[in-house]
C-alpha positions, 0 to 999 in steps of 0.5 A: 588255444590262447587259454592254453598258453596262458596256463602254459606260462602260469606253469612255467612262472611256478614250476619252483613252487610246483617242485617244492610243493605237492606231489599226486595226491589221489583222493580215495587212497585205498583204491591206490595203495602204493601211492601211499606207501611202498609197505602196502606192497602185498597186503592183499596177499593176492597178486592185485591190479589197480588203475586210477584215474584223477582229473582234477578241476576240469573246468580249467582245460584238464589242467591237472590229469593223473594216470596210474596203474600198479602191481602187487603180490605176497611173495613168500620166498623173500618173506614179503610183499614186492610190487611195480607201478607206474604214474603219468601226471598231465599239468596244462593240457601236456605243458608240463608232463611228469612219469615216474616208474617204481619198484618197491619190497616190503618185509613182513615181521609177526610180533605175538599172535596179531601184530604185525610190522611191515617195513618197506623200501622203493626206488624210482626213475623219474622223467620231467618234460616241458612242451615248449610249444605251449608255453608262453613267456612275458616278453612274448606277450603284445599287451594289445595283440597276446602272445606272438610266439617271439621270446628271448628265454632259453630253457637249457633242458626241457626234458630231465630224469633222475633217480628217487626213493621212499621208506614206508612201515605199516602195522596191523594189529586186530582190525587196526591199521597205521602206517607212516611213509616218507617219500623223496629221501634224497630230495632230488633236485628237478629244475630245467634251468641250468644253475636252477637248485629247485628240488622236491620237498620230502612229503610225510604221509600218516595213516590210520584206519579201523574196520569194524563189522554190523551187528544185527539183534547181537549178531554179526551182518556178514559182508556188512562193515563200517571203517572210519578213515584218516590220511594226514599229508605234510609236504613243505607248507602243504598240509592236508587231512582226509577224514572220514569213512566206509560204509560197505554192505556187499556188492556196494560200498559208499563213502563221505569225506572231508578234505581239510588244510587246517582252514576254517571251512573244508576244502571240499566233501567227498563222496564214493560209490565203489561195487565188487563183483568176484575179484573185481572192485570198482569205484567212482569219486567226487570231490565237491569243492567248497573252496573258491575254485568251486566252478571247476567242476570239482574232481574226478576219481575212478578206480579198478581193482582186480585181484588175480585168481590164485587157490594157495593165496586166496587160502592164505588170504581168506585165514590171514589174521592181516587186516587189508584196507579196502574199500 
């Protein structure tokens, strides 16, 4: 208990900075589309459900556990992609709780006989809470006994909702893909302070992958394909890079990362195990840290997939010239 109240006040001391910093960020960005970019709405074509799951640093009491599932399909009376998703993110055993709802279209335009350029919009209604109960302020502190629950600090909201947006394009040309997305447009603003100004820092997301497939005595391995990867994050000073790549031969595929922040040394390596079995995909994720939060126990991802059966689409899908990323 007293473990956690102390992560409680730690996240109450730097709930300016956690605003101003980064948002969920899942490891295996395939596995989540639309938490990359709103343009990936319909890009499998057929209608998709993805749930994830992300439990970041267990070691410290579950302090960062993240919840997401989505949905998305090709709906081609408005000549795109729409798509819905959800995301719960529990900081400090339910300290500090983020949901966010969004919606999102994509328009497709076809440039020539491979190009394509998809750009997107999405909205957000977002809700921010505090459990005051596990919080923890200074002057509630006995330097000899701990915490004795008696504080003078007055939290004029401990629940706040406000709108969001974010913009994505994306193109895909033969087995090329890159993208770019900008999310929090209008910067809103999230503090549970009455005159507090803290506000969510735009967050620039740039992506860009390649698949291609196995060659064996000249010929083409079917259902066998390599696709290096690359995910680039800024966020006001945050910055990550995600690099690596893809090995699938079918029902397996394994993946090896490295997630960097322009240190010297990595933060940490990353391995993926995914299966598929008819429209379902699974994968599961580690992330090793190298970094001084190495007995954390690293972080957890684990991801389903389902692609719903759907004849016109599945035809669509199987002649598309649209390269979708998966994994």
């Amino acid at each position: 208990m007293l473990h956690r109240k102390i992560i409680g006040l730690s996240l109450y001391f730097l709930i300016p900075f956690i605003c101003n910093g980064q948002d969920i960020n899942f490891t295996q960005f395939h596995t989540n589309f639309l938490e990359i970019s709103p343009a990936y709405a319909g890009s499998a074509i057929q209608p998709r459900v993805s749930v994830n799951y992300r439990n970041q640093w267990p070691g410290i009491n579950s302090a960062f556990v993240t919840y997401s599932a989505s949905y998305d399909q090709l709906y081609e009376p408005l000549k795109g992609g729409i798509g819905f998703k959800i995301s719960n993110d529990v900081q400090g055993s339910g300290t500090l709780n983020y949901i966010s709802i969004d919606a999102m279209y994509s328009y497709q335009l076809k440039f020539g006989y491979e190009f394509y350029v998809v750009s997107a919009l999405q909205f957000g209604y977002n809700q921010n809470s505090l459990n005051m109960q596990n919080a923890v302020f200074a002057d509630g502190i006995n330097p000899i006994t701990g915490p004795n629950g008696l504080s003078a600090e007055v939290i004029s909201d401990s629940k706040i909702t406000y709108p969001d947006f974010a913009y994505g394009i994306t193109s895909y040309y033969r087995d090329h893909y890159f993208g770019l997305a900008v999310d929090h447009l209008i910067k809103p603003s999230v503090s549970f302070l009455s005159k507090g100004s803290a506000r969510i820092d735009r967050k620039y997301t740039f992506n860009y992958g390649y698949t291609f497939p196995v060659h064996i005595n000249g010929w083409v391995k079917p259902h066998y394909y390599i696709s290096p990867n690359l995910l680039f994050q800024k966020q006001a000073g945050f910055e990550q890079i995600i690099i690596g790549t893809y090995i699938n031969s079918r029902p397996m595929t394994y993946g090896l990362w490295l997630r960097q922040s322009f240190d010297v040394i990595p933060n940490s390596v990353i391995f993926l195990i995914g299966y598929k079995k008819n429209q379902l995909k699974f994968s599961y994720t580690y992330d090793l840290t190298l970094s001084k939060l190495s007995s954390t126990f690293g972080t957890h991802e684990i991801a389903f997939i389902y692609l719903i059966d759907n004849a016109k689409t599945e035809k669509k899908a199987y002649k598309s010239e649209l390269k979708s990323p998966w994994f």
